[in-house]
N, C-alpha and C positions, 0 to 999 in steps of 0.2 A: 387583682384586676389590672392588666394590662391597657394601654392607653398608645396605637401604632400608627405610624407612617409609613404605609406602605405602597409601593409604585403600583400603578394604576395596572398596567403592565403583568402584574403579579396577582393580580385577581381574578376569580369568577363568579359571575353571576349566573343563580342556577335558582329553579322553583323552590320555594321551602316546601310545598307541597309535593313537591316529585321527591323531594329530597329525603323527605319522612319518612314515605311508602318503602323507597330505598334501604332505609338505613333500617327499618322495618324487619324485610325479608332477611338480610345481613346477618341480622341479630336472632332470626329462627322462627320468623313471623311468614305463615304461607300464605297469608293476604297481602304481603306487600309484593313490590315492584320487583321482580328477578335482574332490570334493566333500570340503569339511569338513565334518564334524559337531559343530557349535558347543553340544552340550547338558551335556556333561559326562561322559555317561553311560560306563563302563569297560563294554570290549570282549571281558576274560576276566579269567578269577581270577588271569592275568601281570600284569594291566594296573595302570596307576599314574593316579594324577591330578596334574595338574600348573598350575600357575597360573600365569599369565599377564599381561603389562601391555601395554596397547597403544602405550604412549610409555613416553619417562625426563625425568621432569622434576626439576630441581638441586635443587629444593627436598623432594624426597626422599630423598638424600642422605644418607645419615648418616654415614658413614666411606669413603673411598677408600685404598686401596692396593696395591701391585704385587705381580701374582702369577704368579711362574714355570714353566712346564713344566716336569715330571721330565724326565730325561736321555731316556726313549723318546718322551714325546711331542714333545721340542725335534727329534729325529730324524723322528716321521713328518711334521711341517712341515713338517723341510728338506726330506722328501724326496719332496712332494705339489707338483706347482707350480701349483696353486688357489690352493693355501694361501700358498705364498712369493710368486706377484703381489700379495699384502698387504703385504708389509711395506714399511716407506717406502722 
């Protein structure tokens, strides 16, 4: 878990809902979004805003430390193999 200071500057705020649909189609999904919408703007009264960095740079930084799955997510890992071709 990463814990950052990052300039304001260096951020975006974008829909997590526009965001989803996006990252949706991306990934081979032909109901989601083909097009981002980079304005910020929230999609319904569900919707959230979420921010954004387009890099990690060290010198933002502020504390690093390990952070565990609970016992269910250490299981749908194991038991996704997307997810387990990650590990070293």
């Amino acid at each position: 878990m990463l814990k950052l200071r990052v300039p304001e500057a260096c951020t975006l705020a974008t829909s997590y809902s526009a965001w989803n649909d996006y990252l949706a189609y991306a990934l081979g999904d032909p109901d989601g979004s083909a097009e981002m919408d980079w304005t910020g703007l929230l999609r319904s009264e569900w919707d959230e805003q979420q921010v954004t960095i387009p890099e990690l740079r060290s010198e933002w930084i502020v504390r690093a430390r390990p952070y565990l799955p609970d016992a269910e997510t250490a299981a749908r890992i194991a038991a996704d193999p997307l997810l387990r071709a990650l590990e070293p």
